[in-house]
ZAMIGU-622093 format. One line per field, with one value per residue (C-alpha): residue number from 1; x, y, z. Coordinates in pm, whole numbers. Example, Ala and Ser with C-alpha at 12.3 -4.5 7.8 and 13.67 -1.06 7.14 Angstrom:
// ZAMIGU-622093
palum [1	2]
px [1230	1367]
py [-450	-106]
pz [780	714]
END
This chain:
// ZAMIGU-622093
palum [1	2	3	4	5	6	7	8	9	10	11	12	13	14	15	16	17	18	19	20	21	22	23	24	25	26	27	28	29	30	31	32	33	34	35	36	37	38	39	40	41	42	43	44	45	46	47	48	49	50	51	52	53	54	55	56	57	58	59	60	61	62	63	64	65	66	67	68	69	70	71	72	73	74	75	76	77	78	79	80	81	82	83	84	85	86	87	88	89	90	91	92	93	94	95	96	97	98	99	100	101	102	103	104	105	106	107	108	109	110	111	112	113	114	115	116	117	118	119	120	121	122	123	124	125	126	127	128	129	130	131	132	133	134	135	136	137	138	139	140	141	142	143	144	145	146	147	148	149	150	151	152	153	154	155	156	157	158	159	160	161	162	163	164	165	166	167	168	169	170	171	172	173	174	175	176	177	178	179	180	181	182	183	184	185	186	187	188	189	190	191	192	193	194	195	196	197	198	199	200	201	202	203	204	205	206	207	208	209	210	211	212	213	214	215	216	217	218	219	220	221	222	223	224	225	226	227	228	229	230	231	232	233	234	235	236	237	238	239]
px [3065	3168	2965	2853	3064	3393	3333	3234	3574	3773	3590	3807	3849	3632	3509	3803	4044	3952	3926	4310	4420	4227	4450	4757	4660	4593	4898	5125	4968	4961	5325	5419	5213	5391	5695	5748	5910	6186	6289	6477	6449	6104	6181	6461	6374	6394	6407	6207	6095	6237	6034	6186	5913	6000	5897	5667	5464	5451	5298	5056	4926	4905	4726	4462	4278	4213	3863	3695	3738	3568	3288	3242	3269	2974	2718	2792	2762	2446	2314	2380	2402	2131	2114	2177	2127	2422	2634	2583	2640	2968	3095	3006	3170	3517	3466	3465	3757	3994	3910	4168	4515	4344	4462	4779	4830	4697	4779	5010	4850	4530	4259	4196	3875	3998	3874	3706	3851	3730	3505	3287	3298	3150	2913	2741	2810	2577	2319	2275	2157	1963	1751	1741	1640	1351	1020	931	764	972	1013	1099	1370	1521	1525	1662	1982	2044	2047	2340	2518	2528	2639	2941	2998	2996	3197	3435	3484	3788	3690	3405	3051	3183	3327	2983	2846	3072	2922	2548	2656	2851	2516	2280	2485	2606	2411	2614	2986	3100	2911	3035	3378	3270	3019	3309	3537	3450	3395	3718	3865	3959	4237	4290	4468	4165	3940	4169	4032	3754	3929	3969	3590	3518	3660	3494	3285	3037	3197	3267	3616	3819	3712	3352	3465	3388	3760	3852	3609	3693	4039	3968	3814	4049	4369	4265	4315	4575	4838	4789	4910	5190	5304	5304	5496	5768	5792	5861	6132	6312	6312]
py [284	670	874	1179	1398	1216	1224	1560	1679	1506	1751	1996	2120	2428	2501	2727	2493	2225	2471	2544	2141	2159	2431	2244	1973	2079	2313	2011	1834	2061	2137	1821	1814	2147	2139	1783	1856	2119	1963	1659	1596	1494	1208	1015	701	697	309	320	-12	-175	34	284	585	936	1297	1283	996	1117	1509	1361	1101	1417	1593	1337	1448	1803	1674	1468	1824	2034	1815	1799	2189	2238	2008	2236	2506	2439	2328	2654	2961	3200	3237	2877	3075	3298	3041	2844	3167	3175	2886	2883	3252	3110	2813	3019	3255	2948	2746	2936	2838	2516	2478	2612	2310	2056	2140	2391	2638	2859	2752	2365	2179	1849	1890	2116	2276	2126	2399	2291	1936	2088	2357	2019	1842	2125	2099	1775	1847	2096	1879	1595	1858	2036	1935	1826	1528	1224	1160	1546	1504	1235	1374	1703	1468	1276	1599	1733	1379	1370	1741	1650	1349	1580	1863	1625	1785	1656	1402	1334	1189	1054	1327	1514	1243	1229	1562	1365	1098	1302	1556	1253	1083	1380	1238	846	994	634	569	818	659	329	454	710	455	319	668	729	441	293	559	508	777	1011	864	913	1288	1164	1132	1556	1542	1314	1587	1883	2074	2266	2607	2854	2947	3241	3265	3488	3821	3871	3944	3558	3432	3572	3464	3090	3072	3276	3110	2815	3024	3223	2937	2771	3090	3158	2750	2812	3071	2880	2622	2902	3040	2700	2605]
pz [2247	2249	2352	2187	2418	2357	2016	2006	2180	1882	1626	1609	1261	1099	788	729	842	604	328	413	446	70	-61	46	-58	-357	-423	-355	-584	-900	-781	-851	-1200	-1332	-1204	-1289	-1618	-1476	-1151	-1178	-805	-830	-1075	-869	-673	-324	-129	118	328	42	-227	-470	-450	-597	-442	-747	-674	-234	-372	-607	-302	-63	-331	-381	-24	-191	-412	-175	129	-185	-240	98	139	-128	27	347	180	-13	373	487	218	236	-151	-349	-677	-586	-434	-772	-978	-755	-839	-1264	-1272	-1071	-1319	-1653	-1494	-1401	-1757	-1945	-1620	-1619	-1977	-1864	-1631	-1837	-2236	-2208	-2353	-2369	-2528	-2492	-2532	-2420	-2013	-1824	-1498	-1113	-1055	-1340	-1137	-841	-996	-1161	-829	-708	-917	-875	-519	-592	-853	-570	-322	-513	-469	-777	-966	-960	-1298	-1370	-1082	-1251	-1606	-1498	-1259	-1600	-1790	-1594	-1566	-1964	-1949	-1718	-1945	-2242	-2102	-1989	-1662	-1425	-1210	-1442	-1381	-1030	-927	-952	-785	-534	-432	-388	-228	46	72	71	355	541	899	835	855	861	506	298	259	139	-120	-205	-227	-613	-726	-600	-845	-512	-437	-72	-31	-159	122	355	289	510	875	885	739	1009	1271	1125	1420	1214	1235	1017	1124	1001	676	692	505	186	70	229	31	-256	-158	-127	-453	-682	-516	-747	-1070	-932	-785	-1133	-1309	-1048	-1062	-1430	-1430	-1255	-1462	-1748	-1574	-1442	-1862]
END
């Protein structure tokens, strides 16, 4: 067996570092989902092993490590803010503000009631904690986690119902590391390459990290609005 030493030595990553493997991740993949249509590069086959794959299909697989590191990052930070009401206030505001690029990405255009942006995923992913958390009557605990299920349902918000439960079931099994992939796993729809988002999760020490000013906070969540305008905007000008 390891001990907890050893295995403490391999944890290595910070909150602030797995926020930036999350932007990357993330950036490749809505690369690949803008720029698709103006860069012919990303649609030609390459053989490799004895498999035609394209750049496409390699960004979007990188990309898919991005949502599991986010719903990991809001359990932590529902653990550990000093204010939950202002850390959920937080996230709805940065959800309302990215809605309209989030139509960019997806319709093309501004106003599109079709799907709902990620932050509304993890703002419900949040409250869903926050119901299981509060001491409450059991019944009332349930009724208000169905409440904002349906809602998610309704709103159609990416990732869906599962991706707001992905955020429980990471917060409920934060102390069984080696659990949270499996039960992630189905609401996942078995994307392997999304769990693999759990072996930098796995190494994460507990710290902070670089990111403790307000401005780099503000910074990590407006880059999601803001790279979605800018990748946009690319794709205009390659036309």
């Amino acid at each position: 067996m390891i001990d907890k030493l050893t295995e403490n030595r391999f944890r290595i990553l910070s909150g602030s570092m797995l926020k930036l493997l999350a932007i990357i991740s993330m950036t490749i993949d809505h690369s690949a989902v803008i720029l698709y249509p103006v860069i012919d590069a990303m649609r030609v086959p390459i053989s490799i092993g004895g498999r035609a794959i394209t750049l496409y299909w390699v960004m979007r697989k990188l990309g898919r490590l991005a949502f599991p590191i986010f719903c990991f990052l809001i359990s932590e930070g529902y653990a550990h803010t000093g204010n939950k009401v202002r850390y959920g206030l937080r996230l709805l505001i940065f959800a309302l503000v990215s809605e309209l690029p989030f139509n960019l990405l997806h319709g093309n255009r501004w106003l599109d009631a079709s799907g709902q942006n990620v932050f509304f995923t993890l703002f419900w992913g949040l409250i869903l904690i926050h119901a299981y958390e509060a001491e409450v009557h059991q019944l009332l605990k349930f009724l208000a986690m169905a409440a904002v299920c349906t809602i998610a349902v309704v709103l159609k918000a990416d990732y869906g119902l599962y991706g707001a439960l992905l955020v429980l079931v990471i917060h409920l099994f934060r102390n069984a590391p080696c659990v949270q992939p499996l039960l992630a796993y189905p609401l996942l729809s078995g994307e392997i390459a999304a769990c693999a988002a759990f072996v930098p999760i796995h190494l994460y020490n507990g710290k902070r990290g670089f990111i403790q000013t307000p401005f780099l906070k503000f910074a990590f969540y407006a880059f999601y609005p803001v790279h979605i305008l800018v990748l946009s905007g690319i794709r205009y000008l390659l036309k």
